[in-house]
TILOBA-387076 format. One line per 4 residues: their letters; for each residue x negated, z negated, y negated of N, C-alpha, C, O. Coordinates in nm, 2 decimals, always signed. Example, Ala and Ser with C-alpha at 12.3 -4.5 7.8 and 13.67 -1.06 7.14 Angstrom:
BEGIN
AS) -1.32/-0.78/+0.57/-1.23/-0.78/+0.45/-1.32/-0.78/+0.33/-1.42/-0.85/+0.33 | -1.28/-0.71/+0.22/-1.37/-0.71/+0.11/-1.29/-0.79/+0.00/-1.34/-0.80/-0.11
//
This chain:
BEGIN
XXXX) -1.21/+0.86/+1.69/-1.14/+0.92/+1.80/-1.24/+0.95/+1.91/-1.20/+0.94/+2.03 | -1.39/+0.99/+1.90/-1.46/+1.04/+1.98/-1.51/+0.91/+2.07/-1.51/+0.92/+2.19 | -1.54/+0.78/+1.99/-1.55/+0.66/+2.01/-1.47/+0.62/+2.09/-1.52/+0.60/+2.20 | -1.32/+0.61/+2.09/-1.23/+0.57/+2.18/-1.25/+0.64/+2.29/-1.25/+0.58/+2.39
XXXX) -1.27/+0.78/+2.28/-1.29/+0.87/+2.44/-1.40/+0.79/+2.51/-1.38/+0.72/+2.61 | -1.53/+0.81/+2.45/-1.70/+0.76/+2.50/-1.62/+0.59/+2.54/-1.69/+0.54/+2.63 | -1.54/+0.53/+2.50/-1.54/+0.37/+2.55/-1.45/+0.41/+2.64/-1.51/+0.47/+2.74 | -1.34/+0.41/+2.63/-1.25/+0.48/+2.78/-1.32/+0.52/+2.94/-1.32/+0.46/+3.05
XXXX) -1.38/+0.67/+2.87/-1.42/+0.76/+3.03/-1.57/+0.72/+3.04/-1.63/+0.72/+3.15 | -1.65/+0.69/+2.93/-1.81/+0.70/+2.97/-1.82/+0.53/+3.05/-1.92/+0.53/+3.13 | -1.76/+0.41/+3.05/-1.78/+0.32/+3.14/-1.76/+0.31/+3.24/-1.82/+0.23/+3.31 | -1.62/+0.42/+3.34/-1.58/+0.44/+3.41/-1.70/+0.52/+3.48/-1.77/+0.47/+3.57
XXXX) -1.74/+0.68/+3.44/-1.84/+0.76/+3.53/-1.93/+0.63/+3.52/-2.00/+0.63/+3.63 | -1.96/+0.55/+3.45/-2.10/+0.46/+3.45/-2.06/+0.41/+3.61/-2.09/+0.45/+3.72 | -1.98/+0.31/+3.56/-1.91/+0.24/+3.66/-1.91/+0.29/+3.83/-1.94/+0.23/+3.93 | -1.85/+0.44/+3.83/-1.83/+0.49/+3.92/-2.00/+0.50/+4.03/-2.04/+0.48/+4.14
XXXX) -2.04/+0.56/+3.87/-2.21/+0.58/+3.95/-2.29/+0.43/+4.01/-2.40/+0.44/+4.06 | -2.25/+0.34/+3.99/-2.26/+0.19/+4.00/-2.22/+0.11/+4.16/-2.27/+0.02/+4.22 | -2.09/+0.21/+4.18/-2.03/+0.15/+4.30/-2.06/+0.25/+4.39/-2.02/+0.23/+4.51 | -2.15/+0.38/+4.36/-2.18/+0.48/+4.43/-2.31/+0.46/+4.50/-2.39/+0.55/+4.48
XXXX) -2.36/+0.37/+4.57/-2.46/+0.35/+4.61/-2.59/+0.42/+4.73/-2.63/+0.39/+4.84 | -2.60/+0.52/+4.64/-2.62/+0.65/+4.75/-2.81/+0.58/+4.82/-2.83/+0.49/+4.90 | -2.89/+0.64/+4.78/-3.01/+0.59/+4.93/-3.08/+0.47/+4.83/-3.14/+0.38/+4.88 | -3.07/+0.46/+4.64/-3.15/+0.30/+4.61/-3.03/+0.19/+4.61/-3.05/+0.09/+4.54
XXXX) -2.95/+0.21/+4.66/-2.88/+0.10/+4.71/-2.87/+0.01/+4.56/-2.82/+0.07/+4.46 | -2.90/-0.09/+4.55/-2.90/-0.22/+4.43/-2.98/-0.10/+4.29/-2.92/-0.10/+4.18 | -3.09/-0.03/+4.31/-3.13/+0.02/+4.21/-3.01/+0.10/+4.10/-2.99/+0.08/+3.98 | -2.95/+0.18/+4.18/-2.88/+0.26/+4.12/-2.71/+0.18/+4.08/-2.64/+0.24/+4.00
XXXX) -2.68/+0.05/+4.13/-2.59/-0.02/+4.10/-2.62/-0.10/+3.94/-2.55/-0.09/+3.84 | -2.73/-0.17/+3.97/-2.82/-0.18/+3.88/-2.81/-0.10/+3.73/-2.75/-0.14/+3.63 | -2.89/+0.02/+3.75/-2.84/+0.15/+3.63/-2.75/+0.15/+3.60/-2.71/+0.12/+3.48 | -2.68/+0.19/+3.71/-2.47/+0.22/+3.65/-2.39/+0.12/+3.55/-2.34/+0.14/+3.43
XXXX) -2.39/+0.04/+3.62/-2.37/-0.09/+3.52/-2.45/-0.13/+3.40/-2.39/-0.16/+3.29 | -2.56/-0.14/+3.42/-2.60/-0.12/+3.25/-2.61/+0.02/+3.22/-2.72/+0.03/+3.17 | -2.56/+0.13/+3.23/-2.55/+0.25/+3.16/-2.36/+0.20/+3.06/-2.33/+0.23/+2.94 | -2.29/+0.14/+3.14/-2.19/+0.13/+3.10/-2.19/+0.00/+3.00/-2.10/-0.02/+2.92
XXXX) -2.24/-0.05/+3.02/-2.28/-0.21/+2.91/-2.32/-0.14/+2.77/-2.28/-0.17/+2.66 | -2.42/-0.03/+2.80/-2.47/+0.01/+2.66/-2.38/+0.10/+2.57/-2.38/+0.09/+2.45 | -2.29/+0.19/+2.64/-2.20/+0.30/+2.59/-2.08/+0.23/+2.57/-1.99/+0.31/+2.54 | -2.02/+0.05/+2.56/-1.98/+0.00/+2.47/-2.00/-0.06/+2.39/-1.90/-0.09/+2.32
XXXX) -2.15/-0.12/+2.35/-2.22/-0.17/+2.34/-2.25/-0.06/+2.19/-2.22/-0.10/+2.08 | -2.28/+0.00/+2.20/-2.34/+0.12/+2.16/-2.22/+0.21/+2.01/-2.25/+0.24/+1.89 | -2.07/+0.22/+2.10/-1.94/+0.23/+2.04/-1.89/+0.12/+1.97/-1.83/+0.13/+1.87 | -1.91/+0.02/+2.01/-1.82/-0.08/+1.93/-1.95/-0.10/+1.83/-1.90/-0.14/+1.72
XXXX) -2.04/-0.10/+1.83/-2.17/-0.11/+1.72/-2.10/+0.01/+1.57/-2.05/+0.00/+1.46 | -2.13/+0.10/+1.66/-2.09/+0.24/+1.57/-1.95/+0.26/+1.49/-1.92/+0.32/+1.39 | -1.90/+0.18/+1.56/-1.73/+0.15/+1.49/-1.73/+0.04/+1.34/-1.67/+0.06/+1.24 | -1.82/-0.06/+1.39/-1.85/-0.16/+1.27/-1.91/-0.08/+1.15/-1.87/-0.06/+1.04
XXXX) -2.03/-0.02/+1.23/-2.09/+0.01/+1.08/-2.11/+0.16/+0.99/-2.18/+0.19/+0.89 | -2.02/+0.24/+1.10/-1.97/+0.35/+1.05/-1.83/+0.39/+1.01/-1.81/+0.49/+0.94 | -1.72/+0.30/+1.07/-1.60/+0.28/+0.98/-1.56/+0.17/+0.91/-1.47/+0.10/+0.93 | -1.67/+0.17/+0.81/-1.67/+0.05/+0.67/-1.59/+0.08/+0.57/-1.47/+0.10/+0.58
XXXX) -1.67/+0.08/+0.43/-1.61/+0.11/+0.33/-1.47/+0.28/+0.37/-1.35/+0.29/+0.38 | -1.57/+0.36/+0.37/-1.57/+0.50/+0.30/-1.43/+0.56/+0.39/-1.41/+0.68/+0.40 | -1.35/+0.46/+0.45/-1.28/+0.50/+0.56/-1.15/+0.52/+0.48/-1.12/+0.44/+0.40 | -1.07/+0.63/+0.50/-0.91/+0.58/+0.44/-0.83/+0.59/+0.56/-0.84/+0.66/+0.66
XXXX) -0.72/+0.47/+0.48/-0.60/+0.46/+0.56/-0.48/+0.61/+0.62/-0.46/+0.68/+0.53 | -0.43/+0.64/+0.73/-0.35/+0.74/+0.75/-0.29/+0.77/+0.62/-0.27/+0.70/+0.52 | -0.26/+0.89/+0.63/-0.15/+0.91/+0.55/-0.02/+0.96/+0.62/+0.02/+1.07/+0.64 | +0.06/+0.80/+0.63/+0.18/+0.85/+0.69/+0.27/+0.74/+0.66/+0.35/+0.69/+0.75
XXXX) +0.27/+0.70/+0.51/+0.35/+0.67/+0.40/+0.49/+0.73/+0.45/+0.57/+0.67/+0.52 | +0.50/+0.86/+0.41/+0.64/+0.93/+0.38/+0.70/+0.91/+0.56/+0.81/+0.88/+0.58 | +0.63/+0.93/+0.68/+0.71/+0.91/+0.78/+0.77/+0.77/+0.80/+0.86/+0.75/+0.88 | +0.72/+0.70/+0.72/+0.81/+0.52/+0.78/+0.91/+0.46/+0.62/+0.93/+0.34/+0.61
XXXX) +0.96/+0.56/+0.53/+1.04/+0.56/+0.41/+1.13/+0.60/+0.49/+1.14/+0.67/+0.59 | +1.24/+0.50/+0.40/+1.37/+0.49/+0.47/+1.48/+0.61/+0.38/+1.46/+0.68/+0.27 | +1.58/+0.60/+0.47/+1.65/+0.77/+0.40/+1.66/+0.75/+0.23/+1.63/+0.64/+0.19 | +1.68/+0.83/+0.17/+1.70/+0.84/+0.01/+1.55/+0.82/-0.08/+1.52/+0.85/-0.19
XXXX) +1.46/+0.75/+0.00/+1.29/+0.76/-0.06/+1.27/+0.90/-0.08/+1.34/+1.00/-0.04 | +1.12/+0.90/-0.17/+1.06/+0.99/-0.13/+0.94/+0.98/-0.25/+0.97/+0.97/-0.37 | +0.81/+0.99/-0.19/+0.69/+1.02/-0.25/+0.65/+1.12/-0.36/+0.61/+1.24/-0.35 | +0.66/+1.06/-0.48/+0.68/+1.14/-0.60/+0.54/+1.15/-0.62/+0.53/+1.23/-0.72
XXXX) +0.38/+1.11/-0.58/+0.30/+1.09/-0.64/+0.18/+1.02/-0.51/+0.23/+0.93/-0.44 | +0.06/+1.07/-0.49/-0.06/+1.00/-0.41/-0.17/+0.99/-0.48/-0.20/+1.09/-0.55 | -0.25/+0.87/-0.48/-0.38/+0.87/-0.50/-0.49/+0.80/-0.40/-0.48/+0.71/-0.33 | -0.60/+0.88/-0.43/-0.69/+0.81/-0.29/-0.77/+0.75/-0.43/-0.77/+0.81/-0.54
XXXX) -0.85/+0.64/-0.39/-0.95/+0.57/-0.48/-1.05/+0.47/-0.38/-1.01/+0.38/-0.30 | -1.14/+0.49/-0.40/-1.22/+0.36/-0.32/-1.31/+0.26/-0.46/-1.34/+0.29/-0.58 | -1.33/+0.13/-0.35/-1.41/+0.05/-0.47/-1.46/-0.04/-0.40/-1.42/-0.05/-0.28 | -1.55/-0.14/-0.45/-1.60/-0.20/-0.35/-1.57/-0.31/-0.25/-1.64/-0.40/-0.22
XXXX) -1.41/-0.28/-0.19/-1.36/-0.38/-0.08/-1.33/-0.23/-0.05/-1.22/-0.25/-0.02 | -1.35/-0.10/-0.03/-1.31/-0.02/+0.05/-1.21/+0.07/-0.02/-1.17/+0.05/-0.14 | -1.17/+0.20/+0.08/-1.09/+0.28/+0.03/-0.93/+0.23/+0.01/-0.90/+0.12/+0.04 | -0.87/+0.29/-0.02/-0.71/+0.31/-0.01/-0.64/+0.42/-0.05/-0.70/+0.52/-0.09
XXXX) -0.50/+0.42/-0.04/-0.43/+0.53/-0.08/-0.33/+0.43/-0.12/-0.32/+0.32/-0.08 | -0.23/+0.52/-0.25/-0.17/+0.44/-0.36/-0.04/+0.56/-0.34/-0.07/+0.67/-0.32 | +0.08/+0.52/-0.35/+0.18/+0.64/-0.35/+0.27/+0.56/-0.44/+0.29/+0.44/-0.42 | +0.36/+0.66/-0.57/+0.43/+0.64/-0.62/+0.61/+0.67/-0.51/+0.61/+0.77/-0.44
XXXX) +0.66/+0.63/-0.52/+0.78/+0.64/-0.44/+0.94/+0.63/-0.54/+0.98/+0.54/-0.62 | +0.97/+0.70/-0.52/+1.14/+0.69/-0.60/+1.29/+0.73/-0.50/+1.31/+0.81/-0.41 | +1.36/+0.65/-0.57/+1.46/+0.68/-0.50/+1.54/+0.86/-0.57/+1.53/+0.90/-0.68 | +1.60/+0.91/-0.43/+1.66/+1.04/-0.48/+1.76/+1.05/-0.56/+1.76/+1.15/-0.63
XXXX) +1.85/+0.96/-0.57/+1.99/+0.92/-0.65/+1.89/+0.84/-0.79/+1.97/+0.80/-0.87 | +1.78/+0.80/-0.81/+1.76/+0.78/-0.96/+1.75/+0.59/-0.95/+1.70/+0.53/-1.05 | +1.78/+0.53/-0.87/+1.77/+0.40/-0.86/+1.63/+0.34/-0.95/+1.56/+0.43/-1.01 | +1.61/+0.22/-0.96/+1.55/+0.20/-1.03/+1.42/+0.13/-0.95/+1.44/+0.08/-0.84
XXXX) +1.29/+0.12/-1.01/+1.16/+0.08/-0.92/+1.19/-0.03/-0.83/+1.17/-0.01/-0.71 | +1.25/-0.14/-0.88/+1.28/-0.29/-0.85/+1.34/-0.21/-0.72/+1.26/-0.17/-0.63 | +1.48/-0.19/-0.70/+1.59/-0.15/-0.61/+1.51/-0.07/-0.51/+1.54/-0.05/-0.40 | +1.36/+0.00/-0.59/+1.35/+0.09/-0.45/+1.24/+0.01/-0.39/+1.19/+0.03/-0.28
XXXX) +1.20/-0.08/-0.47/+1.05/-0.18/-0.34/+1.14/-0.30/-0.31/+1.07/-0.39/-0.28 | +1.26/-0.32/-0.30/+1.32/-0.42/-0.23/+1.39/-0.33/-0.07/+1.43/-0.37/+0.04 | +1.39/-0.20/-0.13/+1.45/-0.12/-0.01/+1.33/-0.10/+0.08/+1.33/-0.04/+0.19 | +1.23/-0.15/+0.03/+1.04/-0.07/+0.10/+1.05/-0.19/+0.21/+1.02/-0.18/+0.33
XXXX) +1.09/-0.32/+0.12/+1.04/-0.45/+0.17/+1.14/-0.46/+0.31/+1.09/-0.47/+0.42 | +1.27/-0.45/+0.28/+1.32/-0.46/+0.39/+1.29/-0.37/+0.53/+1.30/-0.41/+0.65 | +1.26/-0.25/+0.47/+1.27/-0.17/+0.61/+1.14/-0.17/+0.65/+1.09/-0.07/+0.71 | +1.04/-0.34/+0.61/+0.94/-0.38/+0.67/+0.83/-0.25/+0.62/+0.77/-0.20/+0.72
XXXX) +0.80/-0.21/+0.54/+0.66/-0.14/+0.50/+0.56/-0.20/+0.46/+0.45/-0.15/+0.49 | +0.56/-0.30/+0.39/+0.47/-0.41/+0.36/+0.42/-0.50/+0.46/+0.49/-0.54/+0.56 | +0.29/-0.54/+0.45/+0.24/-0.64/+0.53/+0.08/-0.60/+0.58/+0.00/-0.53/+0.53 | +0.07/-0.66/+0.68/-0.05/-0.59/+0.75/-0.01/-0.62/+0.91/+0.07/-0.70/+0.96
XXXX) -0.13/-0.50/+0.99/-0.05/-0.48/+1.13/-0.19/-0.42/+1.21/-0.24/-0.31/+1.16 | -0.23/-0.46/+1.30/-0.36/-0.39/+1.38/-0.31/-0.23/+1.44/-0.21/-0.19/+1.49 | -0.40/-0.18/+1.40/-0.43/-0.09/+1.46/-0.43/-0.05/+1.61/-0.47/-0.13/+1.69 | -0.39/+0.06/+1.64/-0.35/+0.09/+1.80/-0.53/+0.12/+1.89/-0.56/+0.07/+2.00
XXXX) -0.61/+0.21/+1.79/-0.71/+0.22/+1.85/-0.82/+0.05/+1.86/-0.84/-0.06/+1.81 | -0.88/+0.13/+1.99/-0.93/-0.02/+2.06/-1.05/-0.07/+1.97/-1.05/-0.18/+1.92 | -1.14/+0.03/+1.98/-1.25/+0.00/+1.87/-1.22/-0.05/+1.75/-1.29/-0.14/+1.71 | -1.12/+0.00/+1.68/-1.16/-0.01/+1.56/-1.06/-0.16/+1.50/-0.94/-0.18/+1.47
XXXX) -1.13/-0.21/+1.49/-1.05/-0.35/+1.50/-1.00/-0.44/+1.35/-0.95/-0.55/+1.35 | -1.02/-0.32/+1.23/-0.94/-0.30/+1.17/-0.79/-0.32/+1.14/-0.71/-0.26/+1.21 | -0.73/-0.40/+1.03/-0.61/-0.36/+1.03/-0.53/-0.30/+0.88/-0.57/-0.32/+0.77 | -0.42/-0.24/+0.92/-0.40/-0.17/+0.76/-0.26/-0.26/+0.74/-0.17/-0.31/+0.81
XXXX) -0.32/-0.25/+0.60/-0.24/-0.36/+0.53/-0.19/-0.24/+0.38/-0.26/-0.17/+0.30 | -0.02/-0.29/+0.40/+0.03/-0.21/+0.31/+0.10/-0.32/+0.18/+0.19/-0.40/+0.21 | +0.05/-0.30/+0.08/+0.16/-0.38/-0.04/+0.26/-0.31/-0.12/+0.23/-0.20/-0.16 | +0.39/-0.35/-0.14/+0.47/-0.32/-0.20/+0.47/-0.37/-0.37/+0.47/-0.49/-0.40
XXXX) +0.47/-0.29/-0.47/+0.49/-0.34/-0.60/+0.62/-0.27/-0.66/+0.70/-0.20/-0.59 | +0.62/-0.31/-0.83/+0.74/-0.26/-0.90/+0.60/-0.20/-0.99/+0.53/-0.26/-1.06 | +0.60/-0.04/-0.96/+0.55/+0.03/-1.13/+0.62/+0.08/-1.22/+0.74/+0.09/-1.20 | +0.56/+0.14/-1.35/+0.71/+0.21/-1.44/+0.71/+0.33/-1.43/+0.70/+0.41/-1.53
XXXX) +0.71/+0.36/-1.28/+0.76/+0.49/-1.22/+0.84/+0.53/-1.11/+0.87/+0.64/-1.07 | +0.87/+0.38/-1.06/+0.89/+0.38/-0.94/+0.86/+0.24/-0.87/+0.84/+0.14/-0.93 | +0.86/+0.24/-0.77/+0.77/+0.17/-0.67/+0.64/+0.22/-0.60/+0.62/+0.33/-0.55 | +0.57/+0.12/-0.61/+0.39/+0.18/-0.56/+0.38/+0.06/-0.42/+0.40/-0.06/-0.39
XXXX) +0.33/+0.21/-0.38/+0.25/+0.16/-0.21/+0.15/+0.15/-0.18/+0.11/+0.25/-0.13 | +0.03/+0.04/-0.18/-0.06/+0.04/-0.19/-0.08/+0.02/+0.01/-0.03/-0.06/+0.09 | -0.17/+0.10/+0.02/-0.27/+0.14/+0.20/-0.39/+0.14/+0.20/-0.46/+0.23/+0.15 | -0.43/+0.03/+0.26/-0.58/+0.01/+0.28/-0.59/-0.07/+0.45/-0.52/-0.14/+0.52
XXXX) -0.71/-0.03/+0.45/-0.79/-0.11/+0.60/-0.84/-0.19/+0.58/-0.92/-0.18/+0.49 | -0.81/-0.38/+0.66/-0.88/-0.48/+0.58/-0.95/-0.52/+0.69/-0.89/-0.50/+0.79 | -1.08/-0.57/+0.70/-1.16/-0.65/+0.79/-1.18/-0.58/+0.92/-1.14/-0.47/+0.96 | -1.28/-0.72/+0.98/-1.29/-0.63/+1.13/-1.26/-0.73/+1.21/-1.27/-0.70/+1.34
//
């Protein structure tokens, strides 16, 4: 989040100080512009190699379950392709695993899908299974 702020507002004040050409004329255009070259430079660096592994996916499973779901169960685990989060899911009326990850699949929870933030160029990729408890939701962040 702080990343996204610093790439957003800190190229702009660069920027601004860039087109602000007060008595070094070229010198200070000069500066401005590479002050703003390095502070994305700098963030999108920091994004690669500080949201790697150890990162987990939101947890906002239960907001995109369709009516009659509901999250009986979470686990976080990481390993070495990265973290994830795992949710057991059952239907309220007792349905059975199969019935409730065909209901997961339709209302599109599975797949993978980029991320809104700019930096982090990441995307979370959710799988749908049958366990014998339910249906499991596996959430993880894949690549960059």
């Amino acid at each position: 989040m702080i990343g996204t702020v610093l790439l957003i507002v800190a190229p702009a004040v660069c920027g601004a100080a860039a087109v602000r050409r007060g008595r070094l004329g070229a010198v200070t255009a000069v500066a401005g512009w590479f002050c703003a070259a390095m502070l994305v430079v700098v963030v999108l660096v920091g994004q690669a190699l500080f949201a790697g592994e150890g990162a987990l996916p939101p947890d906002d499973v239960r907001d995109r379950l369709p009516a009659g779901l509901r999250v009986a169960a979470q686990e976080r685990s990481c390993g070495s392709g990265g973290c994830f989060r795992e949710y057991t899911v059952r239907d309220v009326a007792g349905a059975p695993g199969t019935a409730v990850a065909e209901r997961l699949r339709a209302a599109g929870v599975d797949g993978c899908r980029r991320r809104v933030w700019v930096p982090d160029l990441r995307r979370r990729c959710t799988d749908v299974s049958v366990g014998s408890d339910g249906a499991k939701v596996s959430v993880s962040l894949v690549g960059l």
